[in-house]
N, C-alpha and C positions, 0 to 999 in steps of 0.2 A: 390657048397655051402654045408656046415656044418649042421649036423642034429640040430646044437644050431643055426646057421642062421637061418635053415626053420623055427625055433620054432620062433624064433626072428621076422622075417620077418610075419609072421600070426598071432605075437601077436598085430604089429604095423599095419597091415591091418584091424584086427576086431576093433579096438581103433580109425582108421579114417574113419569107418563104421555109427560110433554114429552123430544120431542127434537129436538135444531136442531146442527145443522153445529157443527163448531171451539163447543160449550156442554158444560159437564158440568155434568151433572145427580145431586148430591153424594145424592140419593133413592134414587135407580136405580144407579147408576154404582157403581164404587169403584176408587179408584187402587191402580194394583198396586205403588206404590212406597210408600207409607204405608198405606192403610189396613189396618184388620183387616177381614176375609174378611165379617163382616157388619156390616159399616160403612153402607151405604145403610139397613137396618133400624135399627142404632142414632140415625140422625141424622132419620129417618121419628120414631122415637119422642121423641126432643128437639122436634120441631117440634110434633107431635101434643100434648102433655105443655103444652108453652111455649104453644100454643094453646086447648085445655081449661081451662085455668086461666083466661087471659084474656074467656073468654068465662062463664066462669062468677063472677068477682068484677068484672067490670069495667074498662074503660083510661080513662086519663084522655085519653091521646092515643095516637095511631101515627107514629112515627117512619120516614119511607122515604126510604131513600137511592136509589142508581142501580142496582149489580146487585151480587151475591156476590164478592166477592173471593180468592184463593185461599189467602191464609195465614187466615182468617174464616171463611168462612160454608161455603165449600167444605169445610173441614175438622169445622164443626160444625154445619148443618143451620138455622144462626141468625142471624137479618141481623144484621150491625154487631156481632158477636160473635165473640173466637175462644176458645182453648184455656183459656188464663188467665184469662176472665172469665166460664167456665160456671158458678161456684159464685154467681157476683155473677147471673148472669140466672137461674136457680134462685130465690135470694135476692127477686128482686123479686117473685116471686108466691108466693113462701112455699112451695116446692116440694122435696122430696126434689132429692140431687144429679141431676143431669142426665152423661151419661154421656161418653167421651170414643171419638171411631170408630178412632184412629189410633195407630198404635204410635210409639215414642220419645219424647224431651222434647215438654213441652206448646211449641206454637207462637203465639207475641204478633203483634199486629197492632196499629200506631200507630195507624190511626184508632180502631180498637176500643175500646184507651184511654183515648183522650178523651172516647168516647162515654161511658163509663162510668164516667170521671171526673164528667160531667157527671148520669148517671143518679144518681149517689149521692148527689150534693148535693140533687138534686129528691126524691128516695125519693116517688115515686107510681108508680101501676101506666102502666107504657109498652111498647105493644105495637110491636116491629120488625119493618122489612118492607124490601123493596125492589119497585121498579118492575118491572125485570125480576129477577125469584127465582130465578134461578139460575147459573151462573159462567161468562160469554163470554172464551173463551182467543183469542189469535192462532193460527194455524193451524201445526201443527208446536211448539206450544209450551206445553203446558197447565198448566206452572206461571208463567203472563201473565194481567195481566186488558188486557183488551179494552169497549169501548163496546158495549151492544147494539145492534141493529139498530130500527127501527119494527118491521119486520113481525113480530120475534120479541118485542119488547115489546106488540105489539095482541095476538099467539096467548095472551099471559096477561091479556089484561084482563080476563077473567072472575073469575080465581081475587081480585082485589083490588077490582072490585065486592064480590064476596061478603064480602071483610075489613071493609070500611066500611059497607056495608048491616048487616054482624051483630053489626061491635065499637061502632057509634053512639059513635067516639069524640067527644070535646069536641071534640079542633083536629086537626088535621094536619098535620106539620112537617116541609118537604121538607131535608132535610142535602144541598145546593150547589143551585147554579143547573141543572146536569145534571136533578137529579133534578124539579125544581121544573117546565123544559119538557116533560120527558116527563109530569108528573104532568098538568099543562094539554092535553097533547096525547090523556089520558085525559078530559078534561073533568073533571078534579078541581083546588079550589081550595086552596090549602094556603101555608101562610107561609113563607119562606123563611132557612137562618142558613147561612150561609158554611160549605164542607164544611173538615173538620178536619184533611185534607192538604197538603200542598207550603207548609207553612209557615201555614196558615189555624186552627192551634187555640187561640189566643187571642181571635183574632173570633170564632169558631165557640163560645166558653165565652160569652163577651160577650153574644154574639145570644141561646144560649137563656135564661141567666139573666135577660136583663131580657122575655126573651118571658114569661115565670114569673113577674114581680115578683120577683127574688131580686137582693141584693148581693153583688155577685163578691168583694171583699174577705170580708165577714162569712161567705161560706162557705167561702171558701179555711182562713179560720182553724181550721174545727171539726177535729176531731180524725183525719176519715178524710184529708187532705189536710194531714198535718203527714209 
């Protein structure tokens, strides 16, 4: 193993360490109603895998949102990622398939979408993260997302120093106002584009194409977006 594995490997060990009230922690954890039996291992290796790569050819930026959400990240181990676009986040680092932890049809997530609507059109390497990494339910209800907390946001600011300190991306691109406070409230500067829900994925395309230099017409036309 590679002294960027080890790294790799210890950063996804301390990350399936975490546990906080009403959080599932898609690492450790595995839902008894969907997942397959070694589901927290599979999604341990999708991060690890999505990680290794990025650190070894490079990002151009890090995209972070606010926290995991349960039809996304919960079920694939991948911020702003869900079932239907493992093959496209593979794709971006030139990686064998990435694997799937859960039984039955693949599950889509709208922002995911757009996200990866808008990943395609950029095709550069973009490393995904969130603020808080992992998936705050309401309480009695853990297929809900929920806001994190501060105190459960500070207990990870370790592991996203360690992202930025290692991935030296160019920029950093906070997805809503959410995630852009908490990112401030880490003492991280980061630009901000209107998150892609409740009717926002038109500004939220808008915002990163022209953060890119890119025209939103001229890429709607190419071929992956006909």
């Amino acid at each position: 193993m590679t002294s960027c594995s080890a790294a790799v490997e210890a950063f996804v060990t301390r990350l399936a360490a975490f546990q906080f009230e009403n959080v599932f922690n898609p690492y450790a954890e595995a839902c008894a109603d969907h997942d397959e039996d070694d589901a927290p291992a599979i999604r341990r290796q999708n991060l690890s895998r999505v990680l290794d790569a990025a650190l070894a050819t490079g990002v151009d930026s890090i995209w972070i949102a606010r926290d995991l959400g349960y039809r996304g990240g919960r079920r694939t181990g991948l911020a702003l990622t869900d079932e239907v676009h493992l093959a496209a986040h593979a794709g971006l680092f030139d990686l064998a398939p990435l694997a799937r932890s859960t039984r039955g049809p693949a599950v889509g997530e709208r922002t995911a979408k757009i996200i990866w609507q808008a990943l395609g059109a950029l095709n550069r390497p973009v490393f995904l993260w969130n603020v808080f990494p992992l998936h705050p339910h309401e309480r009695d209800d853990p297929l809900s997302n929920r806001c994190h907390s501060r105190a459960e946001r500070q207990a990870c600011r370790p592991l996203l120093a360690w992202l930025l300190e290692t991935l030296q991306p160019k920029s950093v691109l906070a997805i809503g106002r959410d995630a852009q406070l908490a990112l401030a409230d880490l003492g991280v500067t980061a630009h901000q584009v209107r998150h892609p829900s409740y009717g926002g994925q038109t500004e939220f395309l808008d915002g990163v194409y022209a953060y890119y230099g890119l025209m939103r017409d001229r890429v709607e036309r190419t071929p992956e977006f006909l």
